[in-house]
C-alpha positions, -999 to +999 in steps of 0.1 A: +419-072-336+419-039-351+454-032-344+465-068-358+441-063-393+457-025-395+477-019-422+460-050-441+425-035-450+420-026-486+391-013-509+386-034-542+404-003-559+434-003-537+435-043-531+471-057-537+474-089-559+470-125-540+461-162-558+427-166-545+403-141-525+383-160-496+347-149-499+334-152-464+293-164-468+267-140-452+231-156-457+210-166-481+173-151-487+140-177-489+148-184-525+182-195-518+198-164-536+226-148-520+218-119-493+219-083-500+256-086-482+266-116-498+257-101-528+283-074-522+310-093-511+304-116-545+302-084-563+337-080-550+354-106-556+341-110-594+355-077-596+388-086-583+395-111-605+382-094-639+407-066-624+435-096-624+442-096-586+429-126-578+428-157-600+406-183-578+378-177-559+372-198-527+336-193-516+331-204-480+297-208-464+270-226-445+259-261-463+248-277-429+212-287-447+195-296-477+174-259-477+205-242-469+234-241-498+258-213-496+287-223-513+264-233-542+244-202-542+279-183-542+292-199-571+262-196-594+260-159-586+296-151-597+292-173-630+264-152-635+289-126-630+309-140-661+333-153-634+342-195-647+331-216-631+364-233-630+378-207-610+353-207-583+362-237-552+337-243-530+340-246-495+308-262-479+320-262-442+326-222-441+303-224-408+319-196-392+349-172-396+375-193-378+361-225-396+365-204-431+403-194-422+414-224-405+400-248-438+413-219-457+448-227-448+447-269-439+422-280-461+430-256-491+467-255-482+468-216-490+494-193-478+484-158-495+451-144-496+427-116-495+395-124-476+366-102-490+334-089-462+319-062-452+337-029-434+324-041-403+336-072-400+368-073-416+393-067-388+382-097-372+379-117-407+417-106-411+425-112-379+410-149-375+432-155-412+460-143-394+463-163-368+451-197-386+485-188-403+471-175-438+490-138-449+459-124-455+449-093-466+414-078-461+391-061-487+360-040-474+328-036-495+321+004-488+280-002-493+266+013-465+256-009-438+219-008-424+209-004-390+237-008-358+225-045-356+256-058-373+280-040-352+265-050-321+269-086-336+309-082-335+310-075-301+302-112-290+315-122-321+349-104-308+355-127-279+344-159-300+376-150-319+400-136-290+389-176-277+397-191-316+431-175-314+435-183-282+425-216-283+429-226-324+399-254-325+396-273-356+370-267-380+339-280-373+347-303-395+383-304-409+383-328-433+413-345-459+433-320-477+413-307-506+430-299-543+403-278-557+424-244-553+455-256-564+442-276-599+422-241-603+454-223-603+473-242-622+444-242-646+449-202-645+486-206-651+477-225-682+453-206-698 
């Protein structure tokens, strides 16, 4: 996985230019805000498309229950950010990496992207995009990570994606093609 994402791992500073960034959801605290690393990630992606590299946001998360709305959390934090709302899609059935990549590309119909996470996770992020068939490019929040917890957690989450490119399951749920990116692009084009 490393080897496959090298070469395609960017800070916000060095990012090349793509449509849309795929924000890849991270938790939510008890108030339904975003997590300290979801925060990040946001912070990110608002900043790469006040920068003019990206002109949609796709935010992709967990929305499996009434208490738990990432997508929705995600959208109202970059707005808050000064990002339009119009230029933030939501994805509700982001429920993993491979199901974030895989709608990515046959729900969302994208081609080009950068998917934004964390430093630790962003080889396999890239990876997974790769092989659902999306020319993605990764960009790495550089906040320090706390504790070794979260690289422990890419270990098994390694051979979940060696078996997702392996294997290429649909989405947990796949779903009719959705318009949402393209009508916010062409909204972009127009403005």
């Amino acid at each position: 996985m490393r080897i496959a994402a090298s070469g395609h791992e960017y800070t916000v500073a060095e990012a090349p230019s793509a449509p849309v960034a795929l924000v890849l959801g991270a938790g939510l605290r008890a108030d339904g805000s975003p997590s300290e690393y979801l925060a990040y990630r946001l912070d990110d992606a608002a900043a790469l498309y006040r920068a003019g590299k990206v002109r949609v946001l796709l935010v992709s998360g967990d929305n499996g229950s009434t208490s738990h709305d990432e997508p929705n959390a995600m959208r109202d934090y970059l707005v808050a950010q000064g990002v339009p709302a119009a230029q933030v899609v939501r994805d509700y059935a982001g429920f993993d990496t491979w199901d974030s990549c895989s709608r990515a590309k046959r729900v969302f119909g994208l081609d080009r992207i950068l998917v934004v996470t964390q430093t630790f996770h962003l080889p396999r992020a890239v990876f997974l995009c790769r092989q659902a068939g999306l020319n993605a490019d990764g960009v790495a929040d550089e906040h320090p990570v706390h504790g070794i917890s979260n690289s422990v957690r890419e270990i098994p989450g390694s051979v979940k994606a060696a078996w997702d490119a392996v294997f290429r399951p649909d989405p947990t749920f796949l779903g009719p093609p959705e318009p949402g990116v393209r009508k916010a692009l062409a909204a972009a084009a127009n403005r």
